[in-house]
KOLVOBA-533285 format. One record per atom (N, C-alpha, C, CB): residue in three letters; x, y negated, z negated. Coordinates in steps of 0.001 Angstrom, whole numbers, padded with zeros to 6 digits, always signed. Last residue first. Glycine has a CB too. Layout:
ALAXYZ
...
END
This chain:
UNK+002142-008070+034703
UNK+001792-007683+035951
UNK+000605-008608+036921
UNK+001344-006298+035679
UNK+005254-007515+033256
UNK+003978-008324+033794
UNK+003507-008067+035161
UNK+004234-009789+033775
UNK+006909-006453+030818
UNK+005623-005720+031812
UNK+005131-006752+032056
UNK+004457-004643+031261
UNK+009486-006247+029493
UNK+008748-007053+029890
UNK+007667-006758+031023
UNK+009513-007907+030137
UNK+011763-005659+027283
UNK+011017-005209+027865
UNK+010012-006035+028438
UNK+010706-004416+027262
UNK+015468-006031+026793
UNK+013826-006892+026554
UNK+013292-005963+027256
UNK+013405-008631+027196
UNK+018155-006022+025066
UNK+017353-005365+025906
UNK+015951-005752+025198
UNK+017737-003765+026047
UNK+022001-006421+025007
UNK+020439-007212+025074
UNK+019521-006356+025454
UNK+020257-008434+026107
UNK+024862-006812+023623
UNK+024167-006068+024736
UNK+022489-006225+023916
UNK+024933-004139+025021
UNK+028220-008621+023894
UNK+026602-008381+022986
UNK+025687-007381+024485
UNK+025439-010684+022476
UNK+030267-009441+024742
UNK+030563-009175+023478
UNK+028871-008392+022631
UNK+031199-010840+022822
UNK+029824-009318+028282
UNK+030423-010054+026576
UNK+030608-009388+025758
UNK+029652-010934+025737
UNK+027617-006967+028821
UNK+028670-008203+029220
UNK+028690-009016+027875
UNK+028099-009295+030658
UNK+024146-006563+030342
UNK+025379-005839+029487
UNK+026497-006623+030275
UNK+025534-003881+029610
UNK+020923-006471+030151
UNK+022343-007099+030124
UNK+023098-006544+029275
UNK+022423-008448+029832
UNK+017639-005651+031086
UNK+018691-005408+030464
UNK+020086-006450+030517
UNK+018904-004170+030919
UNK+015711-007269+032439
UNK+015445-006064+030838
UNK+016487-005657+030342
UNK+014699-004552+030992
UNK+013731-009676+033898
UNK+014741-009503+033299
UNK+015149-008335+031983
UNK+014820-010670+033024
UNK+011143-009764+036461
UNK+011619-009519+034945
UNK+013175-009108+034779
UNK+010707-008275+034281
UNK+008331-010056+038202
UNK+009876-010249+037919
UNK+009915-010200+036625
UNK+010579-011543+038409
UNK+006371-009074+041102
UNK+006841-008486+039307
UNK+008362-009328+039334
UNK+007156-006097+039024
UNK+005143-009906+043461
UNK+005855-010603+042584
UNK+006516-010577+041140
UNK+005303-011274+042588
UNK+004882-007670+044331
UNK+006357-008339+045079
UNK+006396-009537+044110
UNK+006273-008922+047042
UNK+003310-005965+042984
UNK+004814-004806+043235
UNK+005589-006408+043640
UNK+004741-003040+045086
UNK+000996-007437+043554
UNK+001778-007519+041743
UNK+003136-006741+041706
UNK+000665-006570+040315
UNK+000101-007210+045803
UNK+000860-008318+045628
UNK+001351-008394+043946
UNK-000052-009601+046154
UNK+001708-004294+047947
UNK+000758-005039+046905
UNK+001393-006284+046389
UNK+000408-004118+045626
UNK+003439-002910+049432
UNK+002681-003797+050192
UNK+001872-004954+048823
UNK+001467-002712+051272
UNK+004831-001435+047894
UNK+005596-002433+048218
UNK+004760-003114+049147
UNK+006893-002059+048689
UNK+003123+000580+047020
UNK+003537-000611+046063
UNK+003958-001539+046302
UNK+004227-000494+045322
UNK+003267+002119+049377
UNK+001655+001652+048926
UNK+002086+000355+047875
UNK+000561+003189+047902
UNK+005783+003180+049520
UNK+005675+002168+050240
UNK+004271+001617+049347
UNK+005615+002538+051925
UNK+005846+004747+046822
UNK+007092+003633+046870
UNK+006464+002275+048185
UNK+008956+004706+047579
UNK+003691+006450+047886
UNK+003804+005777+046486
UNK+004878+004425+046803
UNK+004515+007023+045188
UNK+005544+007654+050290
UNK+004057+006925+049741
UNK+003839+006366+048696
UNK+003065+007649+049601
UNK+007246+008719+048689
UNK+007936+007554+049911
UNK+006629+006971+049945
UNK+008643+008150+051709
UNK+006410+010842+047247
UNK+007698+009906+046498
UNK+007337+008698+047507
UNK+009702+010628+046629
UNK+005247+012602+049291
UNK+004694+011891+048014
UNK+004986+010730+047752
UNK+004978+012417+046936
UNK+007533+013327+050792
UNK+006712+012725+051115
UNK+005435+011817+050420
UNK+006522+013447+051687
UNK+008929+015168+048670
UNK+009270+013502+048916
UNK+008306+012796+049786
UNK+010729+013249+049663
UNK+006618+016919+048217
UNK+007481+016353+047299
UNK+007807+014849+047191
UNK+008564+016965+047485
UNK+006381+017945+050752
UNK+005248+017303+049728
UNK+005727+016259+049154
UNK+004754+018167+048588
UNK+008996+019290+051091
UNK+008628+018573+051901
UNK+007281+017339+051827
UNK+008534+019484+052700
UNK+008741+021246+048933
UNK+009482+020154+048920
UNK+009489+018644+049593
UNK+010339+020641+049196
UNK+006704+022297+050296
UNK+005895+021988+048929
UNK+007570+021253+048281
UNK+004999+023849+047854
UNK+007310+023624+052586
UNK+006442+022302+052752
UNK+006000+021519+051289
UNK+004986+022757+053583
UNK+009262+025360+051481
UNK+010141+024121+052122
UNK+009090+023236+052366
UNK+011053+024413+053566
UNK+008465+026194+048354
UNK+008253+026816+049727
UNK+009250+025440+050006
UNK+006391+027080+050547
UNK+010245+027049+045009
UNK+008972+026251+046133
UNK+009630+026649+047398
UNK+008741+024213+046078
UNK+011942+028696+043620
UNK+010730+028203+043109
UNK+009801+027358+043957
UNK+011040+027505+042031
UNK+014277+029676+045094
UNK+012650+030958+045328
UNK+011711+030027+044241
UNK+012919+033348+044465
UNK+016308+028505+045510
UNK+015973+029100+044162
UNK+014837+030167+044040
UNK+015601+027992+043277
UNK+016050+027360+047727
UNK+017052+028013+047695
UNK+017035+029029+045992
UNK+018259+026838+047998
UNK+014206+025616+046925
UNK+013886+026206+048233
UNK+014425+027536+047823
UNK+014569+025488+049632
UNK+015510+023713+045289
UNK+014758+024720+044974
UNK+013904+025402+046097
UNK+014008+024275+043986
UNK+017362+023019+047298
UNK+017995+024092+045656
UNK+016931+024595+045211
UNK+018728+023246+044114
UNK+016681+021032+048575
UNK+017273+022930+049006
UNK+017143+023717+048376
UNK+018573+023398+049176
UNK+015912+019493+046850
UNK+014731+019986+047461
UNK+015253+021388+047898
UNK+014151+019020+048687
UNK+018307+018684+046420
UNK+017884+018881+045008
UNK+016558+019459+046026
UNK+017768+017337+043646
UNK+019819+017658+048640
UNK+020187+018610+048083
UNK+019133+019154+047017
UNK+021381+018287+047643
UNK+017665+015373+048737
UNK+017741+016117+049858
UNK+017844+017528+049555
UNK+018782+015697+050641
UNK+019044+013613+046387
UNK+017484+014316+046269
UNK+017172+015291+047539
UNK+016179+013013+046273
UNK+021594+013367+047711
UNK+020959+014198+046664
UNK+019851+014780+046459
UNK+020941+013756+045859
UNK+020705+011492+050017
UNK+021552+012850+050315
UNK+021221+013992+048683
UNK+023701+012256+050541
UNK+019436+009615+048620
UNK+018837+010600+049380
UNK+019596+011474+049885
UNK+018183+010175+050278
UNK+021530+008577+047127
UNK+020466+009230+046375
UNK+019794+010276+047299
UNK+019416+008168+045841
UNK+023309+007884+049177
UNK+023652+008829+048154
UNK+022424+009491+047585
UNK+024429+008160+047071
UNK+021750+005495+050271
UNK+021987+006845+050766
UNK+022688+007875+049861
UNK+022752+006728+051946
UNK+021266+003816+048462
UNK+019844+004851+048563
UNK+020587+005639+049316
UNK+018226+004344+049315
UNK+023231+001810+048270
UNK+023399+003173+047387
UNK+022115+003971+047297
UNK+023851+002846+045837
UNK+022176-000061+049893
UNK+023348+000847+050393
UNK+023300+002128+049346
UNK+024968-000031+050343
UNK+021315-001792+048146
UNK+020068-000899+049014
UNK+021332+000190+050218
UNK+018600-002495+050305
UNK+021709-003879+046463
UNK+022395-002312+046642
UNK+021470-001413+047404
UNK+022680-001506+045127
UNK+020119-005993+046371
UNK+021958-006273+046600
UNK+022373-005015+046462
UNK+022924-007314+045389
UNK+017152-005593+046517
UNK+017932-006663+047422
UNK+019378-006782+047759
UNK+017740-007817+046908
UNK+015704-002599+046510
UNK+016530-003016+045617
UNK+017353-004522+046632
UNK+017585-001522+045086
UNK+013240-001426+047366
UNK+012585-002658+046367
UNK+014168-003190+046075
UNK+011458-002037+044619
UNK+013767+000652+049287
UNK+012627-000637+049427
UNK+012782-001715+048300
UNK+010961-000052+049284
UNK+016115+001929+047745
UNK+016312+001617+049527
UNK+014932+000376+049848
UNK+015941+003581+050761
UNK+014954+002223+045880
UNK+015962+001243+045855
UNK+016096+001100+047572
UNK+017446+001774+044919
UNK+012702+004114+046029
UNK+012785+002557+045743
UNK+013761+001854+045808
UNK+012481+002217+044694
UNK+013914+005816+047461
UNK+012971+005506+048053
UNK+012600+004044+047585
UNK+012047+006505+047906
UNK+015199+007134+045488
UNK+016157+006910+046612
UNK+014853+006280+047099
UNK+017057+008249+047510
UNK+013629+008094+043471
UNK+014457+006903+042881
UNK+015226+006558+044215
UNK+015557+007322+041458
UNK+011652+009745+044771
UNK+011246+008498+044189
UNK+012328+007572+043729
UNK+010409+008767+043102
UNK+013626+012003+044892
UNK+012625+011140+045726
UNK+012803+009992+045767
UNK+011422+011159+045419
UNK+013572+012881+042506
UNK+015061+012656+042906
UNK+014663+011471+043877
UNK+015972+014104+043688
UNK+010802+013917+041590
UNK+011266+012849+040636
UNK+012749+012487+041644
UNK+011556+013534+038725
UNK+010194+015349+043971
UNK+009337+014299+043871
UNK+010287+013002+043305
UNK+008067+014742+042892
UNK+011986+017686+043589
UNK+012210+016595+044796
UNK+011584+015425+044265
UNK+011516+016979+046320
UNK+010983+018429+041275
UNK+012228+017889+041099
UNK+012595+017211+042347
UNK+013198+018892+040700
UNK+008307+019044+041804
UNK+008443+018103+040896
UNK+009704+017188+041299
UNK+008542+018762+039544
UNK+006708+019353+045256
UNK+007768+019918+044334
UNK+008083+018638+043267
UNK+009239+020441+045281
UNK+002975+019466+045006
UNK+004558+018970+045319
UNK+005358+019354+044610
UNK+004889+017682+045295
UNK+002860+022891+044541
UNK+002489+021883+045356
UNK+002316+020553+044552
UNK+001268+022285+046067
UNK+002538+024767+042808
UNK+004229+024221+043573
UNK+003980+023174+044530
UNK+005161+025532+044600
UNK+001325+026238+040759
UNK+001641+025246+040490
UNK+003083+024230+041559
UNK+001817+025654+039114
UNK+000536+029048+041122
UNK-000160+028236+042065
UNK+000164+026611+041846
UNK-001729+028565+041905
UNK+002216+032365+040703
UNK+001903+030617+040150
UNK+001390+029767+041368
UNK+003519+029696+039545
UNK+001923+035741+039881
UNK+001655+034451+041047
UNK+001116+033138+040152
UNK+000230+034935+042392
UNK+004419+036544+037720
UNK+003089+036723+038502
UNK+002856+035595+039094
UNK+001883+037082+037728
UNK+007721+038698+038699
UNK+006295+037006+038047
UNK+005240+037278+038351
UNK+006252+035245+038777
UNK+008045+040788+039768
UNK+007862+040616+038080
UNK+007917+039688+037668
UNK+008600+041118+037239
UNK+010093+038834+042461
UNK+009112+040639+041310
UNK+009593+040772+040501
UNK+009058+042377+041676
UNK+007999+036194+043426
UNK+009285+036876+042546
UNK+009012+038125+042032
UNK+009728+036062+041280
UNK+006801+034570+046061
UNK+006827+035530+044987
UNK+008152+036035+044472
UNK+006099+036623+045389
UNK+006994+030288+046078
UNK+006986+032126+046453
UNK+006995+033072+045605
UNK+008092+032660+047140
UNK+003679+029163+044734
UNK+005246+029345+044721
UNK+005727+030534+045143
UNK+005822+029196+043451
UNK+001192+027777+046198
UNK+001502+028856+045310
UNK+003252+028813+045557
UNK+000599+030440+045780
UNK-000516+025617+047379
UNK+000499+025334+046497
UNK+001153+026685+046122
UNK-000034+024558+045292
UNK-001545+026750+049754
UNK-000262+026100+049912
UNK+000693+025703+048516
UNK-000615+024813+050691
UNK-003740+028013+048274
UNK-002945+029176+049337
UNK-001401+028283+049235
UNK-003813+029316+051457
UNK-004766+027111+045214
UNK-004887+026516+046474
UNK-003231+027165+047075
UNK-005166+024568+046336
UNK-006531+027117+042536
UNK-005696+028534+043168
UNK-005052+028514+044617
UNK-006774+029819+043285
UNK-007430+025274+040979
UNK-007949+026277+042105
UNK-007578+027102+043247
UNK-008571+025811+042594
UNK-005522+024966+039216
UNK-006856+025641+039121
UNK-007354+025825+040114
UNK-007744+025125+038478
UNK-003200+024071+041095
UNK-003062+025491+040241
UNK-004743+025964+040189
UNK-002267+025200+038355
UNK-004325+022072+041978
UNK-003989+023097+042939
UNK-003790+024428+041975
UNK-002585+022659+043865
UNK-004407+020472+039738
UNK-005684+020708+040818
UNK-005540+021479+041210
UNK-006056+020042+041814
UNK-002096+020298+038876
UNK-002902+021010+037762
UNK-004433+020958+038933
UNK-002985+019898+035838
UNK-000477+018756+041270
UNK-000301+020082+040386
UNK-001560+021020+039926
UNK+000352+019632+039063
UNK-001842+016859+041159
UNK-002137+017689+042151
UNK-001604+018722+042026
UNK-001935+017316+043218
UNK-001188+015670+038649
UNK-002261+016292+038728
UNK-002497+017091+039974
UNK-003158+015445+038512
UNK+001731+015643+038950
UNK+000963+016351+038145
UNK-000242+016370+038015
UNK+001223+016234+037269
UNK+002310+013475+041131
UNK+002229+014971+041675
UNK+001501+015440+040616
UNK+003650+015848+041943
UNK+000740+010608+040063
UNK-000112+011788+040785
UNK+000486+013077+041233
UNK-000684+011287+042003
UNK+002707+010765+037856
UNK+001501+011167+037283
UNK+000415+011677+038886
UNK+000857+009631+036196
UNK+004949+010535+039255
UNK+005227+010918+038216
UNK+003334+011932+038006
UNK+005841+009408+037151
UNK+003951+007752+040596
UNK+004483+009247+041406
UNK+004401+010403+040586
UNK+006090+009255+041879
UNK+003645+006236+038320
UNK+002316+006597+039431
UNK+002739+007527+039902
UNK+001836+005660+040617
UNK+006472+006354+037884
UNK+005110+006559+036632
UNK+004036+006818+037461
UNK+004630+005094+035549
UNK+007653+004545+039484
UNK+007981+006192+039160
UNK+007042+006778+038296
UNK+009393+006469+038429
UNK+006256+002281+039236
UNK+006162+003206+040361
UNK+006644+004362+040188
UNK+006699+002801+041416
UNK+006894+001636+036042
UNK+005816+001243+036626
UNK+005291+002486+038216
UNK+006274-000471+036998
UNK+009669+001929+035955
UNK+008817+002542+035609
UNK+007494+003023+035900
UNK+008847+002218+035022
UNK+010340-000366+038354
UNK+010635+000592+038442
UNK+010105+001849+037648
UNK+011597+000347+038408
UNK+009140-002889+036418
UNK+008899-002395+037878
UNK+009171-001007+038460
UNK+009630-003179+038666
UNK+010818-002149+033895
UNK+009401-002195+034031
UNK+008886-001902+035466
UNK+008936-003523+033588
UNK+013401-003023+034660
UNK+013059-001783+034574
UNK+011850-001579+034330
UNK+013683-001201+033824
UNK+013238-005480+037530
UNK+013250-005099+036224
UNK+013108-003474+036233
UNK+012095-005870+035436
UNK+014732-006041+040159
UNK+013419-006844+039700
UNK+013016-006372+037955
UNK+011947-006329+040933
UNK+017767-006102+038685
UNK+016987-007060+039978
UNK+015750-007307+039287
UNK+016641-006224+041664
UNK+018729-004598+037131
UNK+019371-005298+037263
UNK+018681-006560+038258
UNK+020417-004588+037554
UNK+017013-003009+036610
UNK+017315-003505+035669
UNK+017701-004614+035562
UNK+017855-002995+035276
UNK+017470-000832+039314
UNK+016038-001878+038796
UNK+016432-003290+037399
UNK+014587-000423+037840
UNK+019927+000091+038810
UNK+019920-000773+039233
UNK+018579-001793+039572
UNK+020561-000384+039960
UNK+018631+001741+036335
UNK+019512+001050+036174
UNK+020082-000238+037234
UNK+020249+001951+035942
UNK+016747+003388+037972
UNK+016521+002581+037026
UNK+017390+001375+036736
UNK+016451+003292+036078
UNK+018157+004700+039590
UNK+017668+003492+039903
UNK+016901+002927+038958
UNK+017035+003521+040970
UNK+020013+006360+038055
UNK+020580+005234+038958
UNK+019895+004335+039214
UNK+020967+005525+040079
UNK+017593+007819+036670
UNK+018805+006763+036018
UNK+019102+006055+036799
UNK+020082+007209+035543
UNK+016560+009037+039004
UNK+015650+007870+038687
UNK+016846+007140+037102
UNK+013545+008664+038163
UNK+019178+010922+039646
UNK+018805+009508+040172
UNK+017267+008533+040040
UNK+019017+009733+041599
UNK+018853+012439+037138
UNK+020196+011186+037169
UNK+019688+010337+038576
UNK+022245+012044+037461
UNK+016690+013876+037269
UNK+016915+013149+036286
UNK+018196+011632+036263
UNK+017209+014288+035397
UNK+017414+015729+039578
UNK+015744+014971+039429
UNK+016252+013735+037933
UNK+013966+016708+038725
UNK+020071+016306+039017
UNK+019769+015283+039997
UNK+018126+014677+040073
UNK+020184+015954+041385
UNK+019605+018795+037205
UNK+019964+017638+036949
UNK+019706+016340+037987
UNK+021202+017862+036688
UNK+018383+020377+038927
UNK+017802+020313+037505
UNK+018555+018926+037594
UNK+018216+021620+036152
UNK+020678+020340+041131
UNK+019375+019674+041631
UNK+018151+019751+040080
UNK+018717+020788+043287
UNK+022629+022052+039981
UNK+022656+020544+040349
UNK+021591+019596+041032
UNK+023644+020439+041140
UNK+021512+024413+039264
UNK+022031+023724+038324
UNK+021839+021852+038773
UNK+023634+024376+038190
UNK+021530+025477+041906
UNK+019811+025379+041147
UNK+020287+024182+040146
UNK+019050+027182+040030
UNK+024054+025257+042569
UNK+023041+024764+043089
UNK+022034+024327+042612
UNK+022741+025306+043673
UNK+025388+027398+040169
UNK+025233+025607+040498
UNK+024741+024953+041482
UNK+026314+024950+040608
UNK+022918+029500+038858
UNK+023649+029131+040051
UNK+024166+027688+039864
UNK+022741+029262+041334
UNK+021304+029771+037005
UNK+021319+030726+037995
UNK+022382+030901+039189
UNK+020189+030572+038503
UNK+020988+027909+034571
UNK+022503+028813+035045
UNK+022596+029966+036249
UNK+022998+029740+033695
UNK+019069+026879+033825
UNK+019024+026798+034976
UNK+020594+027057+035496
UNK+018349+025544+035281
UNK+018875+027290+030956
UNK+017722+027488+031390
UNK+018331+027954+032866
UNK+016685+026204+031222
UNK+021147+025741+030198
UNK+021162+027122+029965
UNK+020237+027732+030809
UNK+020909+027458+028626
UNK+020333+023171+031035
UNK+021261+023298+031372
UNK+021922+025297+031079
UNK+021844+022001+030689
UNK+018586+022813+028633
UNK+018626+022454+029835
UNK+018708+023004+030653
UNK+019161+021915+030046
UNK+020133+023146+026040
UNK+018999+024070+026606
UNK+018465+023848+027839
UNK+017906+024074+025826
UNK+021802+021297+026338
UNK+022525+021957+026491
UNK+021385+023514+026680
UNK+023618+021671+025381
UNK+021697+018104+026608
UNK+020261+018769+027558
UNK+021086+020341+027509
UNK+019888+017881+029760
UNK+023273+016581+026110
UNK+022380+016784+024932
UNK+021472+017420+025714
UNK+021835+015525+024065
UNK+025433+016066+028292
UNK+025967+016649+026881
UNK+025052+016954+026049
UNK+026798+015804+026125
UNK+024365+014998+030466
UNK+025051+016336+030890
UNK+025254+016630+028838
UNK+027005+016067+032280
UNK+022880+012636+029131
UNK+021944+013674+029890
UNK+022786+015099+029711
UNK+021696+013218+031703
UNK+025560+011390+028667
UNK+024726+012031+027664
UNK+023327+012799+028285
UNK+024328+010862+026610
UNK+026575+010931+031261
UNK+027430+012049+030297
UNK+026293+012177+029028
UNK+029284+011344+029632
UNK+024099+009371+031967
UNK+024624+010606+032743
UNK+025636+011122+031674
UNK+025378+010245+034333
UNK+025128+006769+030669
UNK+023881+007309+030657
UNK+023722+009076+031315
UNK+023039+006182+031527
UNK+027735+006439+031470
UNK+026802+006813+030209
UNK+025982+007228+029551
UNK+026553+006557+029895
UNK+027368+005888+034004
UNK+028390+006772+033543
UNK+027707+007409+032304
UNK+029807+006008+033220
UNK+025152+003236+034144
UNK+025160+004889+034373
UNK+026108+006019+034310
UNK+024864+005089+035446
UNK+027317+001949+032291
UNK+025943+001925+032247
UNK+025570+003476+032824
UNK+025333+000601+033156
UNK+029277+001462+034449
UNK+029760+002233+033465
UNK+028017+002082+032697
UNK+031409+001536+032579
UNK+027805+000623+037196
UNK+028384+001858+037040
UNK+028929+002536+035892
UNK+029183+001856+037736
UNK+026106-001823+036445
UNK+025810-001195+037027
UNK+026409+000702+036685
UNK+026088-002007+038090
UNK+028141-003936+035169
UNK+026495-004339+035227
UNK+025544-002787+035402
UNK+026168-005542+036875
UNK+030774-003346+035644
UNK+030445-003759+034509
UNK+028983-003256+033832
UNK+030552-005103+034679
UNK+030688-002827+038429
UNK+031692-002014+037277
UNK+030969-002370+035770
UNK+033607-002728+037303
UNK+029818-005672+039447
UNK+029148-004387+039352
UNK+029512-003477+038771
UNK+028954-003902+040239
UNK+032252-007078+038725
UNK+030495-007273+038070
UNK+029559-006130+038567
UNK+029624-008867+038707
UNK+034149-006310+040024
UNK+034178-006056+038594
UNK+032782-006162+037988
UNK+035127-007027+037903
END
């Protein structure tokens, strides 16, 4: 029941309002429910693990590393685009013009990164990284399967994600971050923020 409580109606919630206020979203990426379900899955599993960050070492910690992942694919993004680099380019589409922005894939990166920390950083659910990584898995096909990235510029992607996640988990401010940020239970719902680093 304490995980029902702590954990799963929390992300229920959090997920039906992603699926209900992202309705330009969700228009954008009607190509298919494939393409559909990997738009969304970059977003619902850094929820999951947020949420079960929340619950352990904090949601700060978890920001904290999805935020470094976050910020180095986009610049190797905006590196590779300007200089026009052979591996990042996205396959061709007729009647796009050539984008050089695909190196790492975003939406693997962001699905990645949330199966990668909980499987390293989470102590009492490190079972629920396999779901994530079966998703974020799916969410790399989809855009394979979409014609927006190659399979090595997915393959980037999470390989990114798992670097980042390990490089943190050797440091000594990733093992001793503790913090408390959310609670939910009783009659009252609480939320602290707490960055220490």
């Amino acid at each position: 029941m304490k995980i029902l409580k702590q954990i799963v109606l929390p992300i229920l919630v959090a997920s039906s309002i992603i699926f209900n206020m992202a309705p330009a979203f969700a228009a954008k990426s009607r190509k298919g429910p494939l393409r559909s379900f990997g738009d969304y899955m970059q977003i619902i599993n850094p929820v999951f693990a947020s949420s079960l960050a929340s619950q352990e070492k904090g949601f700060g910690h978890f920001a904290l590393i999805y935020g470094q992942t976050w910020v180095t694919m986009h610049s190797a993004k905006l590196i590779a685009n300007k200089g026009k680099w052979q591996p990042s380019k996205r396959p061709s589409i007729d009647g796009k013009k050539d984008r050089f922005d695909g190196m790492p894939s975003g939406h693997t990166a962001s699905a990645w990164a949330a199966a990668a920390y909980v499987r390293t950083f989470s102590e009492n659910y490190k079972y629920i990284s396999i779901p994530l990584y079966v998703t974020a898995a799916v969410t790399g096909y989809s855009r394979v399967k979409a014609k927006e990235h190659t399979a090595g510029q997915v393959i980037a992607g999470a390989a990114l994600a798992e670097l980042v996640t390990y490089i943190n988990s050797k440091l000594d401010w990733s093992n001793e971050y503790r913090s408390t940020n959310f609670y939910f239970g009783g009659n009252e719902l609480t939320a602290s923020f707490q960055f220490r680093l």
